[in-house]
ZALO-214676 format. One record per residue (C-alpha): residue number from 1; chain; x, y, z. Coordinates in nm, 2 decimals, m for minus. Example, Ala and Ser with C-alpha at 12.3 -4.5 7.8 and 13.67 -1.06 7.14 Angstrom:
BEGIN
resi: 1, chain: A, xx: 1.23, yy: m0.45, zz: 0.78
resi: 2, chain: A, xx: 1.37, yy: m0.11, zz: 0.71
//
This chain:
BEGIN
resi: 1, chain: A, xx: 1.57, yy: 5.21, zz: 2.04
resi: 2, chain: A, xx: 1.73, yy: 5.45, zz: 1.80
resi: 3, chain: A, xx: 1.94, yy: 5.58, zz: 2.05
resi: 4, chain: A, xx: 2.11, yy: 5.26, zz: 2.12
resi: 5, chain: A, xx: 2.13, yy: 5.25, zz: 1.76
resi: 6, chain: A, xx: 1.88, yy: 5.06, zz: 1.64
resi: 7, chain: A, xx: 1.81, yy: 5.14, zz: 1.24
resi: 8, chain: A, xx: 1.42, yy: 5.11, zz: 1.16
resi: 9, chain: A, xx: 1.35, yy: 5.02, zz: 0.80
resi: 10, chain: A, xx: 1.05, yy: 5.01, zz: 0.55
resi: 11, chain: A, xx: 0.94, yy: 4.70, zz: 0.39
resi: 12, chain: A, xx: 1.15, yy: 4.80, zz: 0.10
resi: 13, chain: A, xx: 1.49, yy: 4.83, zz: 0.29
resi: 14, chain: A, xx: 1.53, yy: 5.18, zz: 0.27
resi: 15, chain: A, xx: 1.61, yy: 5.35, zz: 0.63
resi: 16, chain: A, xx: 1.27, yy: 5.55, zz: 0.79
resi: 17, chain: A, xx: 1.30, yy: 5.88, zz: 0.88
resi: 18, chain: A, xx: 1.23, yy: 6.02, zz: 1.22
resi: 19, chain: A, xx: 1.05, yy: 6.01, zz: 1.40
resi: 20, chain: A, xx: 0.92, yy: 5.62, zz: 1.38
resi: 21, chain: A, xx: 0.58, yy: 5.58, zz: 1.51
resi: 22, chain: A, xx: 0.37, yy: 5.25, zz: 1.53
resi: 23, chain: A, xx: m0.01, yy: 5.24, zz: 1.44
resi: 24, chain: A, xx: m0.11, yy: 5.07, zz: 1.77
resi: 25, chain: A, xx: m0.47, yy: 5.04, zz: 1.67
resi: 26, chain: A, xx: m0.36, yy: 4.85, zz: 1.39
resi: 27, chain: A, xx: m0.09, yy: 4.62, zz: 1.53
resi: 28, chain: A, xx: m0.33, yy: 4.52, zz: 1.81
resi: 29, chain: A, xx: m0.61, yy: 4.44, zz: 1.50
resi: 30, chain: A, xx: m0.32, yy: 4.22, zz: 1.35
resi: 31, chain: A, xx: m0.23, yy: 4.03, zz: 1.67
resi: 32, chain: A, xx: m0.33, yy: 3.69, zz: 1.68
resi: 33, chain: A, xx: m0.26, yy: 3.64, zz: 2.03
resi: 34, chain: A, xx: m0.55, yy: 3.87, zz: 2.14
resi: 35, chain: A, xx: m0.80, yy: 3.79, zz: 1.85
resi: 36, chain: A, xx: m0.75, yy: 3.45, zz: 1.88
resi: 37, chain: A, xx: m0.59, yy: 3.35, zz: 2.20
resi: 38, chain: A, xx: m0.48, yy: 2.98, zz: 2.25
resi: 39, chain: A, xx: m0.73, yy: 2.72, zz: 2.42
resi: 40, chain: A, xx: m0.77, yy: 2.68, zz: 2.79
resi: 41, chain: A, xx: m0.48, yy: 2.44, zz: 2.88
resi: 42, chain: A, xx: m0.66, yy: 2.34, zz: 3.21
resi: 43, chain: A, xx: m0.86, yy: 2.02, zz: 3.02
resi: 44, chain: A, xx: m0.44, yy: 1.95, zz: 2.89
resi: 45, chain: A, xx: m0.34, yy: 1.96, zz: 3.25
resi: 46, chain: A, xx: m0.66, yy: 1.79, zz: 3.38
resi: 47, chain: A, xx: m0.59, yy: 1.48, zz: 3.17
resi: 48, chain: A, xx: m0.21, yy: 1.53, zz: 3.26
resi: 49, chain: A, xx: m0.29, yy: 1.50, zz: 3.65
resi: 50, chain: A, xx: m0.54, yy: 1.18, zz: 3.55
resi: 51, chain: A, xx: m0.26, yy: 0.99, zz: 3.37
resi: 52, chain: A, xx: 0.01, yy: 1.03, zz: 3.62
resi: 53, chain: A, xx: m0.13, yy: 0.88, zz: 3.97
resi: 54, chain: A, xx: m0.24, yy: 0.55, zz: 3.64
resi: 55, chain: A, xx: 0.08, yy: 0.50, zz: 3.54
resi: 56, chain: A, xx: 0.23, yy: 0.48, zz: 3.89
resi: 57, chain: A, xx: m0.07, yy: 0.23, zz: 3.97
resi: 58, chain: A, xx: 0.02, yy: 0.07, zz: 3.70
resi: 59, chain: A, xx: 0.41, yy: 0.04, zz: 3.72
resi: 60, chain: A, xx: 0.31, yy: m0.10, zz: 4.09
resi: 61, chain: A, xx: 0.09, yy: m0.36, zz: 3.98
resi: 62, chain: A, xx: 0.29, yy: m0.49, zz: 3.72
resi: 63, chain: A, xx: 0.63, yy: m0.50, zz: 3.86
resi: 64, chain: A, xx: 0.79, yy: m0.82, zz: 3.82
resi: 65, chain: A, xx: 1.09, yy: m0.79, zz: 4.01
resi: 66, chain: A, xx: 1.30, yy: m0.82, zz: 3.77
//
């Protein structure tokens, strides 16, 4: 990233020196998205597939002809 001129800063604004390193072992301690990784979606996709075949029954049955 430096080569294509990207300019890595501290918290302060000043310009880091080379060479940059990230602390992996602490970014991945930080990460919410592994330590606390969103809830199963199959129970939202479950209900999903439950209310769509209903409200096609249900548009059937109470179709008026208008």
């Amino acid at each position: 990233m430096r080569r294509a001129g990207v300019e890595f800063r501290h918290p302060d604004g000043s310009l880091r020196a080379d060479p940059v390193t990230v602390d992996f072992a602490r970014l991945i301690r930080r990460d919410t998205l592994i330590n606390q990784p969103p809830g199963n979606l199959a129970s939202g996709l479950d209900a999903l597939a439950w209310v769509e075949p209903t409200l096609s029954l249900l548009q059937r049955t109470l179709y008026f002809g208008v």
